[in-house]
N, C-alpha and C positions, 0 to 999 in steps of 0.2 A: 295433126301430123303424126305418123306411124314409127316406129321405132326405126324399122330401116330407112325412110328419109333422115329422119335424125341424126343414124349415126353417119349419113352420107353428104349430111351440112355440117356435120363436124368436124368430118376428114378434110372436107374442101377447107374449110377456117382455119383449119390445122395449118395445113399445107400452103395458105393463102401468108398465114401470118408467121410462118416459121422461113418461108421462100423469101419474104420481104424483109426479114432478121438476118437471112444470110447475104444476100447482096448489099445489105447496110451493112454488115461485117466486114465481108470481102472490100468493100471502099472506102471503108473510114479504120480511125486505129480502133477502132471496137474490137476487130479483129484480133486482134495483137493483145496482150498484157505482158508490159518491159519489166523488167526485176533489175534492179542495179544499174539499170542503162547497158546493161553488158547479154544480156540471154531476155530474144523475144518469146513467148511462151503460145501459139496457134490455138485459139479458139474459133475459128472458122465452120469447123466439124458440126460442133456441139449442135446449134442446130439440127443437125438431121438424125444425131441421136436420138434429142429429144421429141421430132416428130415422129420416128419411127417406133418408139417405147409408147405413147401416148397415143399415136393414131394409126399405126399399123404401118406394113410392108411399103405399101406402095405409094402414100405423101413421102415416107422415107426418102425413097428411090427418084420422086419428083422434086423433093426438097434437092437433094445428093444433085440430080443432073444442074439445078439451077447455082447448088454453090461451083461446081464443074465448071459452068458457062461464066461464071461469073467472074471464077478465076483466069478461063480463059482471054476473056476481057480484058482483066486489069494485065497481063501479063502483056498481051498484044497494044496496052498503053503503055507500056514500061520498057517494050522491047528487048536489047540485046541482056536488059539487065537480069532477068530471068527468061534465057531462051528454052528452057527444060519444058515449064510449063505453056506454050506456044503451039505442041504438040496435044491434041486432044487426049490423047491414048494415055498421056499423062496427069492434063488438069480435070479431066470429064470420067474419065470410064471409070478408074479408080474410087471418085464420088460419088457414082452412082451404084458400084458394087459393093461397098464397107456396108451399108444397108443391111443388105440380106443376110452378113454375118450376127449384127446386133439384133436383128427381129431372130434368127434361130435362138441366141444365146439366151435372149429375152424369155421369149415362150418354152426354151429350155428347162430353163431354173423356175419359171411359172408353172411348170409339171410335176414338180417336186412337192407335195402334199405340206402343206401351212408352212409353206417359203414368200417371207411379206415381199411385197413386190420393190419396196423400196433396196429391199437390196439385191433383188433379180436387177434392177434398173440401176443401179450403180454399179454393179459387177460388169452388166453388157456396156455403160459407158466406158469402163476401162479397156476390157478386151475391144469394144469395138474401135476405140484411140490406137491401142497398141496395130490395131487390124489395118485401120487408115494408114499408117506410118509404113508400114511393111509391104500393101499394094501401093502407093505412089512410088517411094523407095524402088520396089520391085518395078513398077513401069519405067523407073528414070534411067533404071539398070540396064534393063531388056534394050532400049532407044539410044540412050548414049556411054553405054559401059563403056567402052574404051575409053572415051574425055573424062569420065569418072574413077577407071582406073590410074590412065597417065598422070591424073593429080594424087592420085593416091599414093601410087611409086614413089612421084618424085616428094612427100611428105616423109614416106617411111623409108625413105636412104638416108634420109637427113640427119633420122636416128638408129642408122645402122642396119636397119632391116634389109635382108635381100629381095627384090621384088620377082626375083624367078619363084619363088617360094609360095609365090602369092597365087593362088588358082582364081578359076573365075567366078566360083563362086563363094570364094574363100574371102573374096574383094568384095563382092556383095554382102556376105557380114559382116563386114570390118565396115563398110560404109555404112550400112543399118545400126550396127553396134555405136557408130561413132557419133549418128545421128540422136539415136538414145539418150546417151550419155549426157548430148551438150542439152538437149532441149524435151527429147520423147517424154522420159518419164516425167516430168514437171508436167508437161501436155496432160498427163494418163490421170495424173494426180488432181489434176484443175478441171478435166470433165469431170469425173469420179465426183468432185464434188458439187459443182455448179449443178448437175444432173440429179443430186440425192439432194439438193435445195429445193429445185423446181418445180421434181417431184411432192413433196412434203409440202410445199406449200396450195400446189394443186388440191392435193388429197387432206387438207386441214379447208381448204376453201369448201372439198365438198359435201365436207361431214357437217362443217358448219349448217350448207345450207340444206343439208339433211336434217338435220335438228328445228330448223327452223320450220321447215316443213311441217314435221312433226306436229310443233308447239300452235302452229297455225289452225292443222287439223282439228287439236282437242279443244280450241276452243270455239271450232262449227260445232 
């Protein structure tokens, strides 16, 4: 078998087993990690980080459209209780775009001369979380900013704020910022590391059996 078959059963296995990671996410509380019973913390993503850092651009983008659909799914079992994601343009395209920011930021900081990639791949975890939050965010915005406003308003009179004040897309960071706050950065911080675990452990599996390799060698 040739190097390029190889690395082209690898993507597939990639994508095979990171695609079938996320739809068991997306359906069971795997998906979820609660803190306190009070802030659920989205691990959904992480998947397609991790295929995309590991096997390149496009399992990313295959993984991303399948956690999309898969969202799409559970939202259309859930019904009126999340009507936001219902809308493709919200639960899909967003998932399949976060992708291409993580493989740039990736191969970015992998251009950077004796940059270990453990921490190119932790760094693109973060930015690519923060990156997720801000295209969903951004699509819920685009599709139903006014229902996103009007609750906004009537939130910030409550404590006195004028809402003529409030531009449109002044409401758009005040609901990304608000987002943040209760749950994003915990998100940013739990790929960040799930991501620099899974890596490290990959990369201690393959020096191992590099070694072994090795030791196998010297003693033909």
């Amino acid at each position: 078998m040739n190097k390029k078959t190889l690395s082209t059963n690898y993507k597939i296995a990639m994508t095979g087993v990171f695609g079938a990671l996320s739809i068991i996410m997306s359906f069971t509380p795997l998906g979820y990690l609660q803190l306190a019973g009070l802030i659920n913390i989205t691990l959904m993503h992480i998947p397609v980080i991790l295929v995309t850092i590991l096997a390149g651009l496009v399992p990313g983008m295959i993984t991303g459209l399948i956690f999309g659909l898969s969202s799409l799914i559970k939202a259309s079992m859930m019904g009126a209780a999340v009507p936001f994601f219902l809308n493709p343009m919200v639960s899909v395209l967003p998932r399949i775009l976060f992708p291409i920011f993580v493989w740039l930021i990736y191969n970015g900081f992998n251009a950077i001369p004796k940059m270990p990639k453990l921490i190119s791949g932790s760094f693109s975890a973060a930015a690519g979380t923060l990156i997720h939050t801000v295209l969903v965010m951004g699509s819920i915005y685009i599709f139903y900013g006014d229902m996103l406003l009007g609750m906004l308003s009537g939130a910030l009179e409550k404590i006195g704020y004028k809402t003529a004040e409030l531009s449109a897309f002044g409401g758009y960071l005040a609901i990304l910022f608000s987002t943040l706050l209760s749950n994003g950065f915990l998100e940013i911080v739990a790929a960040t590391i799930l991501t620099a675990a899974v890596m490290s452990s990959i990369y201690a599996a393959k020096n191992k059996k590099s070694r072994m390799s090795e030791f196998e060698d010297s003693d033909l």
